[in-house]
N, C-alpha and C positions, 0 to 999 in steps of 0.2 A: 504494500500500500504506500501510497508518494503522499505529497502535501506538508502541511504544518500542520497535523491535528494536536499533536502534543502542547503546539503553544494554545491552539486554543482552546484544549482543559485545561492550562496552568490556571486561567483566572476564573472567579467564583463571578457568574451570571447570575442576575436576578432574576426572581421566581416571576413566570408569564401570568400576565394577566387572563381573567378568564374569561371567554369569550358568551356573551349571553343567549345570541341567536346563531341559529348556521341556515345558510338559504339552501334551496335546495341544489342540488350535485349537480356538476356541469358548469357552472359561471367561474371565470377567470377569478385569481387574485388579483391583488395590485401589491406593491412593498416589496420590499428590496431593493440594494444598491445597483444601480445602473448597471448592465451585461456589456462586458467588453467585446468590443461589434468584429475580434478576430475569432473568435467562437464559433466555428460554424454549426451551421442546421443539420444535427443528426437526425430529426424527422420524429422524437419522440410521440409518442401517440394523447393524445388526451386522456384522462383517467374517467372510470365510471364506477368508483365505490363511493360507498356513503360511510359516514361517521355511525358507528355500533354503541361507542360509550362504554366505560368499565366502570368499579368502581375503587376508587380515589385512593392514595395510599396519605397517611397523615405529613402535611403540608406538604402536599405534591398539588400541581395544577393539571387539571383536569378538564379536555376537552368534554363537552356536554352534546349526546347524541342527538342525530338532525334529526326534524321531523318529518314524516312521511312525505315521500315527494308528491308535491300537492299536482292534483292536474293544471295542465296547458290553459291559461287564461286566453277568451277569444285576441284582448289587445298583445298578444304575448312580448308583455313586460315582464323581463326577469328581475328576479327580486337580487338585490347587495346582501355580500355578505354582512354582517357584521364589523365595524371600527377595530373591535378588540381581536377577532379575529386573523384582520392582516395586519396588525400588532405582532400576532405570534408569529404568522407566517415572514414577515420582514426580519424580526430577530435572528429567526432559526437561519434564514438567508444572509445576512451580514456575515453572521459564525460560521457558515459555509463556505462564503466568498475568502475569510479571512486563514482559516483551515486548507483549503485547494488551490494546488498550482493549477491554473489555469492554463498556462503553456502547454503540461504533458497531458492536461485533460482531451486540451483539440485536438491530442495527436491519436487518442482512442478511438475505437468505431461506439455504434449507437449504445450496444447492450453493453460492453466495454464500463462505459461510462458514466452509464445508469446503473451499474452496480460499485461503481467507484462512489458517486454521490448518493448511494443509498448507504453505503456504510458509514459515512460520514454525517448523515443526517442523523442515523441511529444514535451513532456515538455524542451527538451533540443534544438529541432528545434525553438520551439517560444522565448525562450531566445536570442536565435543569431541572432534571424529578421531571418529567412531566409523563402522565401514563394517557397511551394512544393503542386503541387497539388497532389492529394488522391492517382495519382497512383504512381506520382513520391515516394511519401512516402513511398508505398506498398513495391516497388521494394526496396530500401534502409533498409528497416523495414527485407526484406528478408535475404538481404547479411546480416545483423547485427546477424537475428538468426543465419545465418549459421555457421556464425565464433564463436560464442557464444554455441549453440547447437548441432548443426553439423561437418561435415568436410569442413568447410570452404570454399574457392574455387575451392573443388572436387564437391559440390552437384548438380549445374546444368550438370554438365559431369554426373552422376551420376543416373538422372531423366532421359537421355536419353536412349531409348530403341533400339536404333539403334546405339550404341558402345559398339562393342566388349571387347576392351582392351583400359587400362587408364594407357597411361606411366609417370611418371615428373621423370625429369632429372634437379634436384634442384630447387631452387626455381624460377625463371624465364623461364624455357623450360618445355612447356608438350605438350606430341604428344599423341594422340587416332588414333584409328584404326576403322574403316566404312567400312563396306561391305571390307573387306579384305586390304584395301589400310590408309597405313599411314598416317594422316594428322596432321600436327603442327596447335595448337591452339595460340590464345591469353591469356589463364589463369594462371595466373601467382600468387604467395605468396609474403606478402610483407617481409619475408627471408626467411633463411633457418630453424630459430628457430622455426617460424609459423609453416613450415610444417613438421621438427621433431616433435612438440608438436602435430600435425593432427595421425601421423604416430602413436605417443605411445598410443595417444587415441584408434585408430582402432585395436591394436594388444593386448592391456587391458581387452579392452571386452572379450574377451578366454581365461585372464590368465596368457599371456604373456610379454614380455619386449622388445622393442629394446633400446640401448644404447653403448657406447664405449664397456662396457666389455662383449657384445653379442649384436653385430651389423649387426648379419642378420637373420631372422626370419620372417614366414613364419603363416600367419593369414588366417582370411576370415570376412567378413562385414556379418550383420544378415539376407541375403537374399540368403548366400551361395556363393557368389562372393570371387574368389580367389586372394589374398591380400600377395604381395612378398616386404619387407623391407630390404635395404642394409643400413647403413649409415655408417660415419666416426669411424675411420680412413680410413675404406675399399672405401668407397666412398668419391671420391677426392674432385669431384665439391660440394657437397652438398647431401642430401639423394634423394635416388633413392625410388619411391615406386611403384609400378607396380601391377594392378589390370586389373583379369581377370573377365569381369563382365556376368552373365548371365541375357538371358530374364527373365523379367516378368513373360510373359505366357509360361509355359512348352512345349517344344518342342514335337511333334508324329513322329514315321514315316510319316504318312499323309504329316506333314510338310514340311520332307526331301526330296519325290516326287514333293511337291511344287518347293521346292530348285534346283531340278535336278540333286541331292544327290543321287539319285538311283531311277531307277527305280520303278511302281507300282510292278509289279512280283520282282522286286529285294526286296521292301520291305516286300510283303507278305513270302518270303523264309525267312527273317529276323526276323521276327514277328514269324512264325513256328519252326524256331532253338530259341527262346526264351523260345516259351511256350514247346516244348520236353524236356526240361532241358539237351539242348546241353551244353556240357563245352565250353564258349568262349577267346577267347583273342584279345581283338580291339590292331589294330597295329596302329601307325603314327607317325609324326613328331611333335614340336612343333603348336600347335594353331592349328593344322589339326582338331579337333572336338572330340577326343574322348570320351572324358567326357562326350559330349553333346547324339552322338549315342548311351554310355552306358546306359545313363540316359530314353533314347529312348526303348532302349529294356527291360530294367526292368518294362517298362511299361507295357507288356503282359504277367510277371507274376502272378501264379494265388495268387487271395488275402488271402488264407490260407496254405498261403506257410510260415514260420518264415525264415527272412533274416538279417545275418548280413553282413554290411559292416563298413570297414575297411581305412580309410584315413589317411593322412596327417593334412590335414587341409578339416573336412568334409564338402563337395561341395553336392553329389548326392541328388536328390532331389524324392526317391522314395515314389508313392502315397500308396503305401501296407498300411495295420494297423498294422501287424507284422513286423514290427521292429526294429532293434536296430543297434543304429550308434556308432563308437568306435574312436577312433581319438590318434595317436599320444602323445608324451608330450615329449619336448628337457629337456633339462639337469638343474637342477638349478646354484646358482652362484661358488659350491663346484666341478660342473660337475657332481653329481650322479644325480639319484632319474628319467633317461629317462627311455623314455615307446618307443620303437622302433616297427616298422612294424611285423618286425617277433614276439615278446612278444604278439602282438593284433591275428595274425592270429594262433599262438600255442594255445591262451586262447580259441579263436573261437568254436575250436574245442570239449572243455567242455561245452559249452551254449547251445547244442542240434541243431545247425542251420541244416536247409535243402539246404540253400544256403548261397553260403561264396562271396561275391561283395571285390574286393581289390581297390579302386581307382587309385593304380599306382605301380605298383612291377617295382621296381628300384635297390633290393639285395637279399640276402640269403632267404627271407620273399619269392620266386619263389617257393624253396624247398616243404616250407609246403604247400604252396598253390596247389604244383601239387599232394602231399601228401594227403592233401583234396580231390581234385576233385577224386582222386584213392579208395578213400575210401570211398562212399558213398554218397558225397553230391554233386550228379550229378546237374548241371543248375548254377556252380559258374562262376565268370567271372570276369576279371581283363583289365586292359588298362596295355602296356608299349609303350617306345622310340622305335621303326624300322622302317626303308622306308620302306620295302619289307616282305610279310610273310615268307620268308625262313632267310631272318634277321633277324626274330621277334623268329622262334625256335631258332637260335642260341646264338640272346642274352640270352634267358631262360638258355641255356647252359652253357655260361658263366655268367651270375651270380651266379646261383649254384654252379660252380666251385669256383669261390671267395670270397662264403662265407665260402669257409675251409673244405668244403665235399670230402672227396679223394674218389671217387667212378670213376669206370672205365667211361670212356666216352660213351660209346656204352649201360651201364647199365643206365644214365642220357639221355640220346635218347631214350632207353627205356621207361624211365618213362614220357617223354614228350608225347611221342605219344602214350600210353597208357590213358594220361592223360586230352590231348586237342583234343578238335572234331572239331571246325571252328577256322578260323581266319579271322579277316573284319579288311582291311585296310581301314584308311582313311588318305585323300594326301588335301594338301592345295595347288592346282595350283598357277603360277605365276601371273595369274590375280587378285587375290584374292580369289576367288571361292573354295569350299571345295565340293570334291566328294570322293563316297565309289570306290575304285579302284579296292578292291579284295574281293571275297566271298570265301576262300580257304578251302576243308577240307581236314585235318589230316588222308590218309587213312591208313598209315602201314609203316615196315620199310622192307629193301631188302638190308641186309647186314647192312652194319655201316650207311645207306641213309635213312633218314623219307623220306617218298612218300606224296608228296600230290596233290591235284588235285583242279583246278577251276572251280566254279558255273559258277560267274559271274565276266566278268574283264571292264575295263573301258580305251577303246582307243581313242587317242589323233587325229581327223584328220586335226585341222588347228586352226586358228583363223579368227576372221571379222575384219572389218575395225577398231573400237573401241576397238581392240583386247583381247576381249575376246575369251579365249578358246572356240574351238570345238570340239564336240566328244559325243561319243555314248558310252551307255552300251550295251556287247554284251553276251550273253550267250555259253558258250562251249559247251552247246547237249546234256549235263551229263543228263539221263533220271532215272539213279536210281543213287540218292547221297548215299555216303556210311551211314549215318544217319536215312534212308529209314524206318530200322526198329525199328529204336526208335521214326518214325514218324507215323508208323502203330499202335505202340502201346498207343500212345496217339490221335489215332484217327485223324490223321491229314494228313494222302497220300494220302485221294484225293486231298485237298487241295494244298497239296507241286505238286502233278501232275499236275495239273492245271495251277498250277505258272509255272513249267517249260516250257509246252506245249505251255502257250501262251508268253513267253519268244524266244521260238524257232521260233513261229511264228512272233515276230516284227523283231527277225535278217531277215528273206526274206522278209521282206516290206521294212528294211535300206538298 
């Protein structure tokens, strides 16, 4: 065993205070001395015992067992632990920090480690009298790796597979998002330094910095979870850090039928403009799903296709064995040395790809990408910001133009719709709920006008008592899509008939 434990039994600690309340299992602590941010993230797991309680040995202090863990409130506000509480647990963490080389700690693996700082926590619970049973320890044992190992009081947010987005809004406010709806937690940091020191840790791993003299930036966590850093100056209250988290298990269309995302015939037209190597562009708003659907359809790519995509900060999480992911890089401290969007998708174009994936065309980086899809590597496909697919061609329009392209307007509509063949909106309803609202294709232009036409649309006919949305997907009767014969050629009109036919058939049963 390494460390200085010796020094710190030499001195006599005071007896812990007792803590009155325990909330229920699962919420973060806060306390403890700052994590030193060369510590990396062995990935420890969040804990899930409860406090059992024994009984007390004379003046020993004595954790007091939780109570039943109460059911899920509709508002699902979690409740704070107790003050006195992370009292104990900040102690027990100082004498920990002050006991462990931290040097030879980060040079252990995950269990390694955890059992390094579990000896060490024992050792420093028996010193203080304090009697904990097994589980009580377990859980305490957890929060300490976490803060130690992990991201601290993000990790149980974190374990959860059922939160979408993880917002803190300084060190005492963090709201998550469930099934579409807001909800303010209990989790809180014991400052703000804690959780800048969490924040440079997570943005490290890439490469990256956040700090005053570049204070917002823009990561991901090692499962593809998208990781957005604001801090001070810019950030007034405290750092802001905001994580978009994905499932576990990869999403299918299968899925999105599950979800009532679309349609089974909506999904098999989707799955077919996949595999023809339709050029796509998913439309929506913030948190509408894009990413998620994209991710979706690159699933019916065939596996000896060569793919590259192109990110900010890479998310996609495609199963192919071909290939290769490219990513971004801001500026260093001089402001040179960036790798911007469009440098990724200009390079693309020498790597031989058969398909070019954009994660987010948000400037001039449109150009080349429609420049791509024009030239051969039909099946590319990118996500932007639109409500609406005639929004969605016009932003294309205008970013082009802003990137400094003086090209008549009429010859840049040309090249769009030359260039894109679908477009799939997706909308984040006010219930929470996310559905595909438009299956649009690109068929021509008619003067200075792209034309295009809808599959399938998605109408709103009310809500219920618990108000959630109602509504149906309906199909428009389109019986030959303009696509038709790039679906005959890969062998797939009966299949696209099929869909349509029995599309047509559930509009006269709604």
């Amino acid at each position: 065993m390494f460390g200085k434990r010796s020094d710190a039994g030499a001195q006599q600690k005071p007896v812990l205070p007792v803590p009155q309340t325990n909330a229920p299992n699962g919420d973060a602590f806060a306390g403890g001395a700052p994590v030193p941010s060369h510590i990396p993230d062995l990935g420890i797991p969040a804990a899930g015992g409860q406090f059992s309680g024994q009984a007390a040995r004379p003046g020993s202090t004595t954790i007091q067992p939780a109570a039943p863990k109460a059911p899920k409130s509709e508002s699902g506000l979690a409740a704070r632990k107790s003050e006195s509480y992370y009292d104990i647990k900040s102690t027990i963490f100082n004498a920990l920090i002050d006991a462990i080389d931290l040097t030879q700690l980060g040079q252990l693996d995950r269990d390694a480690a955890r059992d390094e700082i579990r000896d060490i926590v024992n050792e420093i619970i028996t010193l203080k009298d304090v009697v904990m049973s097994i589980a009580e320890q377990e859980e305490l044992l957890e929060d300490i790796c976490n803060d130690v190992l992990g991201y601290g009081p993000l990790e149980p947010l974190l374990a959860r597979d059922d939160i979408s987005d993880i917002m803190v809004n300084g060190a005492n406010l963090t709201f998550i998002e469930v099934a579409g709806k807001m909800q303010q937690t209990g989790v809180r940091f014991r400052d703000n330094g804690q959780l800048l020191n969490i924040c440079q840790r997570i943005v490290s791993q890439i490469g990256r910095r956040v700090d005053e003299a570049s204070p917002i930036c823009d990561a991901r966590l090692p499962d593809g979870s998208r990781v957005n850093v604001i801090v001070g100056p810019l950030a007034i209250d405290g750092p802001c850090l905001t994580i978009r988290k994905f499932k576990k298990d990869r999403l299918k269309l299968t899925d999105l039928v599950k979800f009532k995302s679309i349609t089974p015939e909506g999904a098999t037209i989707l799955e077919i403009i996949g595999r023809v190597r339709c050029n796509v562009l998913i439309s929506g708003g913030t948190g509408s799903g894009k990413t998620t659907l994209l991710n979706c359809l690159t699933g019916h790519i065939d596996h000896d296709e060569r793919i590259i995509t192109c990110e900010d900060a890479a998310e996609l999480q495609l199963q192919q064995p071909h290939v290769v992911r490219l990513e971004t890089r801001p500026p260093n401290l001089e402001g040179e040395g960036s790798i911007t969007m469009r440098d990724l998708v200009k390079n693309c174009l020498r790597m031989r790809p058969e398909r070019i994936i954009v994660g987010e065309v948000r400037g001039p980086e449109a150009f080349d990408l429609l420049q791509a899809m024009n030239t051969g590597h039909d099946g590319s496909m990118g996500t932007l910001h639109a409500n609406s697919p005639r929004e969605a061609l016009s932003r294309l329009e205008s970013m082009i133009t802003m990137g400094g392209f003086s090209l008549p307007s009429k010859t840049i509509k040309e090249m769009v719709c030359g260039s894109i063949d679908v477009i799939v909106q997706a909308t984040r309803l006010r219930d929470g709920s996310r559905r595909i609202t438009h299956i649009t294709e690109v068929v021509g232009m008619e003067g200075d006008v792209i034309i295009t036409q809808d599959l399938f649309v998605y109408e709103i006919v009310g809500e219920d008592a618990n108000g959630k949305i109602i509504g149906r997907h309906r199909s428009t009767g389109i019986a030959r899509p303009h696509f038709w014969d790039r679906a005959r050629y890969y062998n797939e009109e009966r299949r696209l008939a099929e869909a349509l036919e029995k599309a047509e058939s559930r509009n006269e049963q709604d």
